[in-house]
mmJSON file of the N, C-alpha and C atoms, coordinates in Angstrom:
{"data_MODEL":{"atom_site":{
"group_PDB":["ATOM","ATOM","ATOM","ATOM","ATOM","ATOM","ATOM","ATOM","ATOM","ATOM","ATOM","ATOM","ATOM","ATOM","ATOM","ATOM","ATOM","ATOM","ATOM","ATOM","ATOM","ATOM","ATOM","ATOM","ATOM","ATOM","ATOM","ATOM","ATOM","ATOM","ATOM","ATOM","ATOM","ATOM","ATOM","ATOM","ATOM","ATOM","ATOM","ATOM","ATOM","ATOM","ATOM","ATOM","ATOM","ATOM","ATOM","ATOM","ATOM","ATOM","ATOM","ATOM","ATOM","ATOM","ATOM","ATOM","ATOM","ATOM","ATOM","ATOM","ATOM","ATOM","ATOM","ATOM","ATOM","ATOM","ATOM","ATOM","ATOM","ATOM","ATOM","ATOM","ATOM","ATOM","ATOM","ATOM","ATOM","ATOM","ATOM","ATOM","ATOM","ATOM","ATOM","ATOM","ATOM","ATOM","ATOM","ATOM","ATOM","ATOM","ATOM","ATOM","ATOM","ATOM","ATOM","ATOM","ATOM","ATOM","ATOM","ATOM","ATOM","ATOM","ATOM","ATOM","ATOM","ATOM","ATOM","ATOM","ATOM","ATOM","ATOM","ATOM","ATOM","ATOM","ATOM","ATOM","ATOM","ATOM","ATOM","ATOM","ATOM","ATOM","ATOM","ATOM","ATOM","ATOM","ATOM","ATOM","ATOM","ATOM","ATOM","ATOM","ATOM","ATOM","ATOM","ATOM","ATOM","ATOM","ATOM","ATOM","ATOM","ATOM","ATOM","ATOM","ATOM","ATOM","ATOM","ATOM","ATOM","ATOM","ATOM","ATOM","ATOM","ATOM","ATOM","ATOM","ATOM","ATOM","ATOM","ATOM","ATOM","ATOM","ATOM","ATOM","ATOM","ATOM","ATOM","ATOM","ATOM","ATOM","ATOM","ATOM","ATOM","ATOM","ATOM","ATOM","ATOM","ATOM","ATOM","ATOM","ATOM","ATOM","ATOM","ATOM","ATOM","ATOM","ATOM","ATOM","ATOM","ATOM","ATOM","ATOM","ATOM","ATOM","ATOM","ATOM","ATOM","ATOM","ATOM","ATOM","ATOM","ATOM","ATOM","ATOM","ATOM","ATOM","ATOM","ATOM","ATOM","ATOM","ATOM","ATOM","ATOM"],
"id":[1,2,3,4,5,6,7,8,9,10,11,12,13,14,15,16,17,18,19,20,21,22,23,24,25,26,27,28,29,30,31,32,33,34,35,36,37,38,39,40,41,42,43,44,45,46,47,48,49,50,51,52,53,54,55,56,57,58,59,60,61,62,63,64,65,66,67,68,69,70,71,72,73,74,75,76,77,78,79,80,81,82,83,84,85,86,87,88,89,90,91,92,93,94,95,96,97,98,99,100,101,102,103,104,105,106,107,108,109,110,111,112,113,114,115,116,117,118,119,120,121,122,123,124,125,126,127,128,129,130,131,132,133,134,135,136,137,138,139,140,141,142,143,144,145,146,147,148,149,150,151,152,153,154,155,156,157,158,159,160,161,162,163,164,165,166,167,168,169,170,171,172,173,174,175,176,177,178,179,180,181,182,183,184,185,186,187,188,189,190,191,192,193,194,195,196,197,198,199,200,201,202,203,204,205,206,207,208,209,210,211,212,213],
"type_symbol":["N","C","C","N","C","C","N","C","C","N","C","C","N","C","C","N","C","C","N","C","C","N","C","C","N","C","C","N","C","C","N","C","C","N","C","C","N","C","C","N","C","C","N","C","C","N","C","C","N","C","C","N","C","C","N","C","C","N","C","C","N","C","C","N","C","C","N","C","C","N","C","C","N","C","C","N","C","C","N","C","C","N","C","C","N","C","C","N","C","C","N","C","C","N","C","C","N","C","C","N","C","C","N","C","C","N","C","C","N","C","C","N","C","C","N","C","C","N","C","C","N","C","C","N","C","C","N","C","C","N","C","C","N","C","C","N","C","C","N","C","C","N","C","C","N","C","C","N","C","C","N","C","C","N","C","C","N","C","C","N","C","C","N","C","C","N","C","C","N","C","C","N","C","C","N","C","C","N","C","C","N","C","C","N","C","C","N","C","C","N","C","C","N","C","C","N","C","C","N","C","C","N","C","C","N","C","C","N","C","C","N","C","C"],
"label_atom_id":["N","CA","C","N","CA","C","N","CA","C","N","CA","C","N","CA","C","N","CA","C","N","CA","C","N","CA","C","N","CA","C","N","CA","C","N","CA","C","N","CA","C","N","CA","C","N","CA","C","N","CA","C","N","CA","C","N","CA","C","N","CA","C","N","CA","C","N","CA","C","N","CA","C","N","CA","C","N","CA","C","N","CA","C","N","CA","C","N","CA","C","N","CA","C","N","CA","C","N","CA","C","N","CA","C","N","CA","C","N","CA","C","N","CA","C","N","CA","C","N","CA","C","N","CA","C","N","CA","C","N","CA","C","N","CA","C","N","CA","C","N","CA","C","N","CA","C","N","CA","C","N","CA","C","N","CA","C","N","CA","C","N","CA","C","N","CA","C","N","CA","C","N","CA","C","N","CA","C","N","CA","C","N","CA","C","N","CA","C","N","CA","C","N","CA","C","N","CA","C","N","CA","C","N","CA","C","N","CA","C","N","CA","C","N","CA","C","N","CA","C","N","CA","C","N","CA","C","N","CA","C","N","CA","C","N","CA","C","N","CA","C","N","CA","C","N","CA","C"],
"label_alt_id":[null,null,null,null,null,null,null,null,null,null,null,null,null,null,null,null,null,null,null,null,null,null,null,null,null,null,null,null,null,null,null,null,null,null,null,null,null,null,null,null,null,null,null,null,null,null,null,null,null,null,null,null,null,null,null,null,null,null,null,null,null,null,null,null,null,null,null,null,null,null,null,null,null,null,null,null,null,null,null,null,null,null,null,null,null,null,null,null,null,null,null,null,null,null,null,null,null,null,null,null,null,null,null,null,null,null,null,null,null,null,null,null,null,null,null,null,null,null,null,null,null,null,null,null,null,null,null,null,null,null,null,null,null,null,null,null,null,null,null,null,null,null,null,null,null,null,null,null,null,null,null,null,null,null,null,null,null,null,null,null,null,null,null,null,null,null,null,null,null,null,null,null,null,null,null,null,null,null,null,null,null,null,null,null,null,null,null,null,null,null,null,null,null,null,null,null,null,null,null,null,null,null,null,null,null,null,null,null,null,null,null,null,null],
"label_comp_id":["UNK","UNK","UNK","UNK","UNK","UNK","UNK","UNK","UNK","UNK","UNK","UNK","UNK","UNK","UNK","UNK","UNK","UNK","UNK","UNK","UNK","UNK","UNK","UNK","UNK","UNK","UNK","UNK","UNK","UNK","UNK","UNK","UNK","UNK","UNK","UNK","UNK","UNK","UNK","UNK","UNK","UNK","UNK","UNK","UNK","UNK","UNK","UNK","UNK","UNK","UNK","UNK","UNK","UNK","UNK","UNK","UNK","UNK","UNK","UNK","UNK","UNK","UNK","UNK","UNK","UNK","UNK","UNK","UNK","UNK","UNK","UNK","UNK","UNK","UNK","UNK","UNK","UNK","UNK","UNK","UNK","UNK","UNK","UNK","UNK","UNK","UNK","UNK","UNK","UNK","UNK","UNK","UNK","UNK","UNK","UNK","UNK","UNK","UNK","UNK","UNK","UNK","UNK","UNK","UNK","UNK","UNK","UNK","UNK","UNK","UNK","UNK","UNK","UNK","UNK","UNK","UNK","UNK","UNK","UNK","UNK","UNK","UNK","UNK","UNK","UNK","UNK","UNK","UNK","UNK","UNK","UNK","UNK","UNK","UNK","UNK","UNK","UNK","UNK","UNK","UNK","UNK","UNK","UNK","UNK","UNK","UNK","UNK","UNK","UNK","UNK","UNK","UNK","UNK","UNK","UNK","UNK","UNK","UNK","UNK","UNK","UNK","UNK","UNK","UNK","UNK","UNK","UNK","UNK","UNK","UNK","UNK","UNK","UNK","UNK","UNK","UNK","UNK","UNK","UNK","UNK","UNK","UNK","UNK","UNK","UNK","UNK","UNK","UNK","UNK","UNK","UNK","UNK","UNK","UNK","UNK","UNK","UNK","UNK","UNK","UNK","UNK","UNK","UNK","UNK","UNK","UNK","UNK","UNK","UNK","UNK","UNK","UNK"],
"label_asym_id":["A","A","A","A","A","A","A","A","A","A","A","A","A","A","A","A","A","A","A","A","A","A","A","A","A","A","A","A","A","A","A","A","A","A","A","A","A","A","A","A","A","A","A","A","A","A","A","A","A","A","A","A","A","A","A","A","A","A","A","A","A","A","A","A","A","A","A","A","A","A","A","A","A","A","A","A","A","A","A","A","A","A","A","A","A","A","A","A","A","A","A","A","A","A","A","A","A","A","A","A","A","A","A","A","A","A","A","A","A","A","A","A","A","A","A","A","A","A","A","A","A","A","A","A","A","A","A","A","A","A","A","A","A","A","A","A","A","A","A","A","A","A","A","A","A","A","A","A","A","A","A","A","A","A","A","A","A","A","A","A","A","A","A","A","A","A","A","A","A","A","A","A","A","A","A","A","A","A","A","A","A","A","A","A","A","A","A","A","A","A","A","A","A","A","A","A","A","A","A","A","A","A","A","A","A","A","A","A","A","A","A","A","A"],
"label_entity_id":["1","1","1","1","1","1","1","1","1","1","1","1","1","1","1","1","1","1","1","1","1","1","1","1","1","1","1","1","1","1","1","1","1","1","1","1","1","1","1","1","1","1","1","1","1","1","1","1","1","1","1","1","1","1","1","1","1","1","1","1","1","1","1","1","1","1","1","1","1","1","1","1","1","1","1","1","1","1","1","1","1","1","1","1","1","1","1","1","1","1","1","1","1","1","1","1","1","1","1","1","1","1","1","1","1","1","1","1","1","1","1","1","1","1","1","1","1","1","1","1","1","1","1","1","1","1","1","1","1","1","1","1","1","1","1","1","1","1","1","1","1","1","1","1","1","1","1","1","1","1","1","1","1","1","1","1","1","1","1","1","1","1","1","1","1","1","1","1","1","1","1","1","1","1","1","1","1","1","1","1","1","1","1","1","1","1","1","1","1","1","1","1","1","1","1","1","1","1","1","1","1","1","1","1","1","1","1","1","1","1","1","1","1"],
"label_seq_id":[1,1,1,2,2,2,3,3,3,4,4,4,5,5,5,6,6,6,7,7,7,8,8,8,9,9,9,10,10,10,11,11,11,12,12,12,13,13,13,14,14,14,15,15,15,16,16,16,17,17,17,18,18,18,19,19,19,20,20,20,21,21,21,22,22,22,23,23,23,24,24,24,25,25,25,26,26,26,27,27,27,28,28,28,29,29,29,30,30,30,31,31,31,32,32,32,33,33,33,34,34,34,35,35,35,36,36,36,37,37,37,38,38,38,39,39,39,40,40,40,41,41,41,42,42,42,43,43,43,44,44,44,45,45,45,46,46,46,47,47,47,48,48,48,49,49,49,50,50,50,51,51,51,52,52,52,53,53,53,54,54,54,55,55,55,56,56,56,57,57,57,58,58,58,59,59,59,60,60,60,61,61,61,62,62,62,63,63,63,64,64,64,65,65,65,66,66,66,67,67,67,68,68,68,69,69,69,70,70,70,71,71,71],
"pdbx_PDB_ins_code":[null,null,null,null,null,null,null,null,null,null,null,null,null,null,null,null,null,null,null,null,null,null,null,null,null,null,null,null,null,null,null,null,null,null,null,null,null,null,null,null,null,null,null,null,null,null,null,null,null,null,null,null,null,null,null,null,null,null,null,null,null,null,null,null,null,null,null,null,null,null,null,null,null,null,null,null,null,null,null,null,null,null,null,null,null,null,null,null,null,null,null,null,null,null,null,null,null,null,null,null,null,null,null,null,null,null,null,null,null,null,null,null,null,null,null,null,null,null,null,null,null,null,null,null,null,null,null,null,null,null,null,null,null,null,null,null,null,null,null,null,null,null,null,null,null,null,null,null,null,null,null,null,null,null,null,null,null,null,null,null,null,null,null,null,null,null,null,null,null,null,null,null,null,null,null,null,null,null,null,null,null,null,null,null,null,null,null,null,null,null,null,null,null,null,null,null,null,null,null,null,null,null,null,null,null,null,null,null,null,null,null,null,null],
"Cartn_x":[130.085,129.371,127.967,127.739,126.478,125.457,125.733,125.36,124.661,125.643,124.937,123.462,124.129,122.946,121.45,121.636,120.352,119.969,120.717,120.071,119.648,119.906,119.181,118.361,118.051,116.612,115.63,116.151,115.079,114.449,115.248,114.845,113.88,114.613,113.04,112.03,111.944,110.673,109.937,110.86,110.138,109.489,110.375,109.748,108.569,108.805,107.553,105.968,106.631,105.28,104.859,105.831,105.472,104.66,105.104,104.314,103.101,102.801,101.363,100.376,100.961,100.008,99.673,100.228,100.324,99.4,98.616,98.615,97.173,96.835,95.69,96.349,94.946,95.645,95.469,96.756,97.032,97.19,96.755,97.196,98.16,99.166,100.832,100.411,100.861,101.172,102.18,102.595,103.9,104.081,104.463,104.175,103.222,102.939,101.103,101.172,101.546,101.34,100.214,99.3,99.054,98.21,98.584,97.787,98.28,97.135,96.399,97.325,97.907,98.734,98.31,99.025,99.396,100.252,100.36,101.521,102.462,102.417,102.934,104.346,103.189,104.719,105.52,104.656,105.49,106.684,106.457,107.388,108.617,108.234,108.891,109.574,109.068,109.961,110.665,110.964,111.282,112.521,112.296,113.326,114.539,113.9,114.703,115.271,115.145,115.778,116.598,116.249,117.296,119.113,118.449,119.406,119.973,119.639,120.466,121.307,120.963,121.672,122.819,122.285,123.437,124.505,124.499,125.529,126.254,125.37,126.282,127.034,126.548,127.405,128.675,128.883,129.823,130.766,130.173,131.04,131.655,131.183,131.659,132.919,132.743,133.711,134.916,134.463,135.793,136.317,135.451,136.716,137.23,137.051,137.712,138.778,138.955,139.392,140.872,140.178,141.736,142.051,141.829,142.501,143.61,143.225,144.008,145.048,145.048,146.232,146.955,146.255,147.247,147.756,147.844,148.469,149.441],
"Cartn_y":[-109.987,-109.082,-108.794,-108.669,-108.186,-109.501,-110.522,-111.776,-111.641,-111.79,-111.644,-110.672,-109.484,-108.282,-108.683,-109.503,-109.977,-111.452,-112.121,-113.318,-112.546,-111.516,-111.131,-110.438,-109.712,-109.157,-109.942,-111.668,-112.497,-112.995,-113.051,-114.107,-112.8,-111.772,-110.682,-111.036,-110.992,-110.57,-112.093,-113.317,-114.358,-114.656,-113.636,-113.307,-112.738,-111.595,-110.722,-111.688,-112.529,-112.946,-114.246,-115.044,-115.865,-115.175,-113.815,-113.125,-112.608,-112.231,-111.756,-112.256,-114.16,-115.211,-116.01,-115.04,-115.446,-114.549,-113.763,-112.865,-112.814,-114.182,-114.52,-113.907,-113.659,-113.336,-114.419,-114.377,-115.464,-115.068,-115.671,-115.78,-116.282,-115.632,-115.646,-115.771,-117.131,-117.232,-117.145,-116.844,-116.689,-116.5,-117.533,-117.624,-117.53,-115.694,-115.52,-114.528,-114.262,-112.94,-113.965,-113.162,-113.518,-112.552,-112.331,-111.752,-112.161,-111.095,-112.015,-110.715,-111.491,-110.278,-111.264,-110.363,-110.843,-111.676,-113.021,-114.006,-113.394,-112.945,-111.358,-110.673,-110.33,-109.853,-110.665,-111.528,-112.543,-112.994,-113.213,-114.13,-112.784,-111.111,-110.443,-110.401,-110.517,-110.064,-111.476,-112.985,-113.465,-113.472,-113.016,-112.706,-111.888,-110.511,-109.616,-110.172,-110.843,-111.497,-112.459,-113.488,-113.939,-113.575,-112.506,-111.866,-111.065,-110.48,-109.78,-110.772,-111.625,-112.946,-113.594,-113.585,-114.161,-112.518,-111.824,-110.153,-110.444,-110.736,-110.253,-111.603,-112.967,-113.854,-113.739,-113.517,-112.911,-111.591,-110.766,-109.87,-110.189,-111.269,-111.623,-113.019,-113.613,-114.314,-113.713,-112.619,-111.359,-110.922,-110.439,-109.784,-110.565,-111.875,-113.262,-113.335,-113.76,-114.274,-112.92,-111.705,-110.328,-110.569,-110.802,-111.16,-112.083,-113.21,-114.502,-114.034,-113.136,-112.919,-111.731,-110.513,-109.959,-110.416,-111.547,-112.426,-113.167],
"Cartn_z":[-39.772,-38.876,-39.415,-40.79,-41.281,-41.325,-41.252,-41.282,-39.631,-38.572,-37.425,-37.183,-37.527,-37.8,-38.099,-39.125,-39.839,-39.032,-38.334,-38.084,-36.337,-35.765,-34.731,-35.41,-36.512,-36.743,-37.333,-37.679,-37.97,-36.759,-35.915,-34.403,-33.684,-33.891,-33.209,-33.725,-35.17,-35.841,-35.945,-35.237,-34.714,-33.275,-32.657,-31.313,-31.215,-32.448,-31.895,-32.892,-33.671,-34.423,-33.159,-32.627,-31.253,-30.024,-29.367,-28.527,-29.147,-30.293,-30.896,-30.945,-30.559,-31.135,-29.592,-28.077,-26.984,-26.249,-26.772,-26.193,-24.574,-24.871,-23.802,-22.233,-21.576,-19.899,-19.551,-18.388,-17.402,-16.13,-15.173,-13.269,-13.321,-12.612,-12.152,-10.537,-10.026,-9.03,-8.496,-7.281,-6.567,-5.424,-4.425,-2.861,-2.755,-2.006,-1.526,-2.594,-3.767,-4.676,-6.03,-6.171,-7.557,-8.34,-9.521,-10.57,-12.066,-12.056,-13.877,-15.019,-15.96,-17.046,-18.666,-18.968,-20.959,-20.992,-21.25,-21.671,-22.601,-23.07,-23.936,-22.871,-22.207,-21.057,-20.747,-19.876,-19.191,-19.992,-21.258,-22.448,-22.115,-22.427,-23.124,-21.401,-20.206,-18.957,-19.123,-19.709,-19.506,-20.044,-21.543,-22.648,-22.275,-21.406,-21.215,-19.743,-18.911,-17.733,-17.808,-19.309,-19.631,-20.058,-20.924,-21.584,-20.324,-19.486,-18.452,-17.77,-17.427,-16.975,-17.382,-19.432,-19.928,-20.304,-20.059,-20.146,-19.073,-17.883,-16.365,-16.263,-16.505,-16.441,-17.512,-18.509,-19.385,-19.458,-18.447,-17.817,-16.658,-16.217,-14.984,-15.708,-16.446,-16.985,-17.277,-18.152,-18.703,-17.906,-16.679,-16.036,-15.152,-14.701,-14.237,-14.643,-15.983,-17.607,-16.807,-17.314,-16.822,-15.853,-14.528,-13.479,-13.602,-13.839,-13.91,-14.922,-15.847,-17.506,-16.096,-15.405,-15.094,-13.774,-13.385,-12.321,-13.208],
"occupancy":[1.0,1.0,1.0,1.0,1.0,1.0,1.0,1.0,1.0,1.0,1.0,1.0,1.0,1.0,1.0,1.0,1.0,1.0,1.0,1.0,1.0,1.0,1.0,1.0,1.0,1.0,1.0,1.0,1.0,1.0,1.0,1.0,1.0,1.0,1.0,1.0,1.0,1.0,1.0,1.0,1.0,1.0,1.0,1.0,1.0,1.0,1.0,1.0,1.0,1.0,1.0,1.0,1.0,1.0,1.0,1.0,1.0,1.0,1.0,1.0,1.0,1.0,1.0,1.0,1.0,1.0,1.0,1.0,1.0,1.0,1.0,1.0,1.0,1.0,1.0,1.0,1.0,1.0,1.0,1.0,1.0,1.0,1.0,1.0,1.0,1.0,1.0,1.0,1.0,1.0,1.0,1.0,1.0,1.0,1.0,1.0,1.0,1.0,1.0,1.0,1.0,1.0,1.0,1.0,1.0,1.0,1.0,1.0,1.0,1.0,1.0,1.0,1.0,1.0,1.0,1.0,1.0,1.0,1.0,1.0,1.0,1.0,1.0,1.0,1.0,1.0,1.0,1.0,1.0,1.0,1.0,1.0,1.0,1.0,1.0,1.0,1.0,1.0,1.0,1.0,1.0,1.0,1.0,1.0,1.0,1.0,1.0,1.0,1.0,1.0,1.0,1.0,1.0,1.0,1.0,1.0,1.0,1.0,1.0,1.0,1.0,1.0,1.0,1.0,1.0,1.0,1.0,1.0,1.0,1.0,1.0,1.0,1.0,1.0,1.0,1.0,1.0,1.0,1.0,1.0,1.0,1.0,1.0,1.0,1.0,1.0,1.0,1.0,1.0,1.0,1.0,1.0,1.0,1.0,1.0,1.0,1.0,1.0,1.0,1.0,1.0,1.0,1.0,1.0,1.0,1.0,1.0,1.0,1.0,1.0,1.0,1.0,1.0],
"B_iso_or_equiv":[0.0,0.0,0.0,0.0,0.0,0.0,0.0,0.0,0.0,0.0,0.0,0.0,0.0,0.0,0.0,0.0,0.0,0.0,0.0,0.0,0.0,0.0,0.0,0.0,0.0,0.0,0.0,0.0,0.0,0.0,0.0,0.0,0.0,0.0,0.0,0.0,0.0,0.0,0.0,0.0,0.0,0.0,0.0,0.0,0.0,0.0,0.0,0.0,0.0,0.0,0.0,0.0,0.0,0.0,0.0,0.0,0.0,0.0,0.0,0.0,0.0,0.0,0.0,0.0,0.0,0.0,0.0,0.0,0.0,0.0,0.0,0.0,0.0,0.0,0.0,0.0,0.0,0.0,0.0,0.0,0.0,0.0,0.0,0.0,0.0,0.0,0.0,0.0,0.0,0.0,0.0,0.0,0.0,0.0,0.0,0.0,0.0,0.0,0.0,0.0,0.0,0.0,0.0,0.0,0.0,0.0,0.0,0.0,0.0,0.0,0.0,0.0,0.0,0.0,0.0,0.0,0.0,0.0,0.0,0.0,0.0,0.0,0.0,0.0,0.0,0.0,0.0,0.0,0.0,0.0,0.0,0.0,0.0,0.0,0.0,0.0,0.0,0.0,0.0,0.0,0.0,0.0,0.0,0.0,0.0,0.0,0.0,0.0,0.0,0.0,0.0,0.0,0.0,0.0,0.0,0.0,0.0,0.0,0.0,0.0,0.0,0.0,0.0,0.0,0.0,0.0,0.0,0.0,0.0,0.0,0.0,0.0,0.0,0.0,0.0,0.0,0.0,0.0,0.0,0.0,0.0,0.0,0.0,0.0,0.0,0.0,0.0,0.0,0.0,0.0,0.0,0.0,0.0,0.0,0.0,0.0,0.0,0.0,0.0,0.0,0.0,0.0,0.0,0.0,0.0,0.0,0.0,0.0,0.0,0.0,0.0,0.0,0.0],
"pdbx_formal_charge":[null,null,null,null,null,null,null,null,null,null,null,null,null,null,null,null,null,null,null,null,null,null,null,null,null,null,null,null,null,null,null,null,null,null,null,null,null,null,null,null,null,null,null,null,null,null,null,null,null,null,null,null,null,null,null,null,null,null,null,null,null,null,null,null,null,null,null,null,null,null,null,null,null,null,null,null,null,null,null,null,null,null,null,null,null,null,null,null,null,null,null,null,null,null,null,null,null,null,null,null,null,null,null,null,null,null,null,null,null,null,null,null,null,null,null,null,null,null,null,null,null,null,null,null,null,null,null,null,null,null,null,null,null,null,null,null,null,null,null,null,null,null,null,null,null,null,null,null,null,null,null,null,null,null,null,null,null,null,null,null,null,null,null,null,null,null,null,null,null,null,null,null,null,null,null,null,null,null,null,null,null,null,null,null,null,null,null,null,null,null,null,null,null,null,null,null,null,null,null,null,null,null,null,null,null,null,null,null,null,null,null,null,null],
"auth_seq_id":[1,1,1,2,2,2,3,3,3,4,4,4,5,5,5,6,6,6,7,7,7,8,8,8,9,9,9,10,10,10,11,11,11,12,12,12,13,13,13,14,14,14,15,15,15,16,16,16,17,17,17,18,18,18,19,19,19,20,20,20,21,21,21,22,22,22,23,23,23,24,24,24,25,25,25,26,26,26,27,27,27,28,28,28,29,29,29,30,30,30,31,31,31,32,32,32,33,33,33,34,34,34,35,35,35,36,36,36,37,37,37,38,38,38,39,39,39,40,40,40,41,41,41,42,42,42,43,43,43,44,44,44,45,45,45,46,46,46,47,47,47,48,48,48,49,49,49,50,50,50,51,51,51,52,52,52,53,53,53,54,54,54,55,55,55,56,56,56,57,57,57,58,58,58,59,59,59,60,60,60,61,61,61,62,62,62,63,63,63,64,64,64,65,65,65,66,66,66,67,67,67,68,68,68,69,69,69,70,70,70,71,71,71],
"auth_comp_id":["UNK","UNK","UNK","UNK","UNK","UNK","UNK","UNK","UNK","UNK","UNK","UNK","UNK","UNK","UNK","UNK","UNK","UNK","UNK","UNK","UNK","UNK","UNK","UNK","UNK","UNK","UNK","UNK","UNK","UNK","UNK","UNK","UNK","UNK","UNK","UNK","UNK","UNK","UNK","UNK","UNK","UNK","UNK","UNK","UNK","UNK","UNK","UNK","UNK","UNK","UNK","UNK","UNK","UNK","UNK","UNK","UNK","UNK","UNK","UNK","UNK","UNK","UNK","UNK","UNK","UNK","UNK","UNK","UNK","UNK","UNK","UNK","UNK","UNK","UNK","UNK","UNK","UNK","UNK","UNK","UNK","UNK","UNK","UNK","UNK","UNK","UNK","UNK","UNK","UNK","UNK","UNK","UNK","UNK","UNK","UNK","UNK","UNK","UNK","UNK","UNK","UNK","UNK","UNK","UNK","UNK","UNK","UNK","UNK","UNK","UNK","UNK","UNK","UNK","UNK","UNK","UNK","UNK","UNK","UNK","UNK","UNK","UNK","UNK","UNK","UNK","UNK","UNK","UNK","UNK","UNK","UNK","UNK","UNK","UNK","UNK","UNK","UNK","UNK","UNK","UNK","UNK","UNK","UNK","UNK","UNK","UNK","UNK","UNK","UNK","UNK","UNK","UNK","UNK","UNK","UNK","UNK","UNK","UNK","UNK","UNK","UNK","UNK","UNK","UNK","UNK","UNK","UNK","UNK","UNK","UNK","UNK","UNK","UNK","UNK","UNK","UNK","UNK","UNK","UNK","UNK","UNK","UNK","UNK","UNK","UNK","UNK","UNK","UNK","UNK","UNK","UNK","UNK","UNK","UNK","UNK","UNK","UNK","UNK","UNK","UNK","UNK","UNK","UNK","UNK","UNK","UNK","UNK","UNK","UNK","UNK","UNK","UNK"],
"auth_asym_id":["A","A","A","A","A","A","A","A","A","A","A","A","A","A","A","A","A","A","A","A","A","A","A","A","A","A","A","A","A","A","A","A","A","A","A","A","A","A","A","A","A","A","A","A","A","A","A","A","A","A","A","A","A","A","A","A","A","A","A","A","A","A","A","A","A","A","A","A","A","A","A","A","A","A","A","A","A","A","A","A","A","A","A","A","A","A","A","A","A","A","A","A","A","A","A","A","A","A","A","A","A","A","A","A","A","A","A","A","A","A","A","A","A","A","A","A","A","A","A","A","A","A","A","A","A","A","A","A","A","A","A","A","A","A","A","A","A","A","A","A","A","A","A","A","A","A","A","A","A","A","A","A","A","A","A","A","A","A","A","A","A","A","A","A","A","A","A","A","A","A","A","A","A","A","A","A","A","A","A","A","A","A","A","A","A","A","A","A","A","A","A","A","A","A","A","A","A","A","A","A","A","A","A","A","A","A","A","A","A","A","A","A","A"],
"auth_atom_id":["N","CA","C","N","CA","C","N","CA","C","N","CA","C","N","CA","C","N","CA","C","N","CA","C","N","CA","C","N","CA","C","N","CA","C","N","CA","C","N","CA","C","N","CA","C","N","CA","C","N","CA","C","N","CA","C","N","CA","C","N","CA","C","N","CA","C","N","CA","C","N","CA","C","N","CA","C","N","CA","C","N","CA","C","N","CA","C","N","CA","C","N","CA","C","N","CA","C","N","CA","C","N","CA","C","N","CA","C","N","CA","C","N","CA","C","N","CA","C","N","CA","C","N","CA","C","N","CA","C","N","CA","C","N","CA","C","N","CA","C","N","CA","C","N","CA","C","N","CA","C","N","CA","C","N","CA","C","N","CA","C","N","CA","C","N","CA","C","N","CA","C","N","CA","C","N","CA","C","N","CA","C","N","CA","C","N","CA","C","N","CA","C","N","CA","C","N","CA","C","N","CA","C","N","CA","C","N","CA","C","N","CA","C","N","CA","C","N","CA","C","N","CA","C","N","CA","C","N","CA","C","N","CA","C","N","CA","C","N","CA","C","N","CA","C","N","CA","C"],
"pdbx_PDB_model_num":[1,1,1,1,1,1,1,1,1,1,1,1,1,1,1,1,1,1,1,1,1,1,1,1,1,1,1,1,1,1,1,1,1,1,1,1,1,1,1,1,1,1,1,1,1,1,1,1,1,1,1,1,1,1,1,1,1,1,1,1,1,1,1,1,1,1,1,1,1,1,1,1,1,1,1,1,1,1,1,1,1,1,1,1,1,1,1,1,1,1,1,1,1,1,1,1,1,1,1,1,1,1,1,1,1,1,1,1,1,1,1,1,1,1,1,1,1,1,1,1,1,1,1,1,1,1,1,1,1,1,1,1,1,1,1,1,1,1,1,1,1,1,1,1,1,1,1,1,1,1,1,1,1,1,1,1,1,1,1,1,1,1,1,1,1,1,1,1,1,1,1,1,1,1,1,1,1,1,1,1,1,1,1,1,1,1,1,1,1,1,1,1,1,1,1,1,1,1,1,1,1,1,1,1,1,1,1,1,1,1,1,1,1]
}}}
């Protein structure tokens, strides 16, 4: 367990040294939407959209996973 601990506080503190070194603005296009942000964000809204993605797909496995055991 303490092993895990530390290999997610190395991969942050590689995240956050990767976004520091991103930090130019960019135009985000999208359909008819566009504006200009921090690649910074973008990375960090990408990070955190991932990760919501991979939770809800894994809660959605688990409680699959209980259905099928209490059938």
């Amino acid at each position: 367990m303490r092993w895990k601990f530390w290999l997610v506080i190395a991969a942050l503190f590689l995240l956050v040294i990767f976004v520091a070194q991103n930090y130019e603005k960019v135009e985000i296009k999208f359909l008819f939407w566009a504006f200009t942000t921090s690649r910074a964000i973008i990375l960090f809204l990408t990070l955190i959209t991932g990760m919501v993605i991979g939770w809800t797909s894994a809660l959605l496995k688990n409680k699959t996973s209980q259905i099928k055991i209490k059938e």
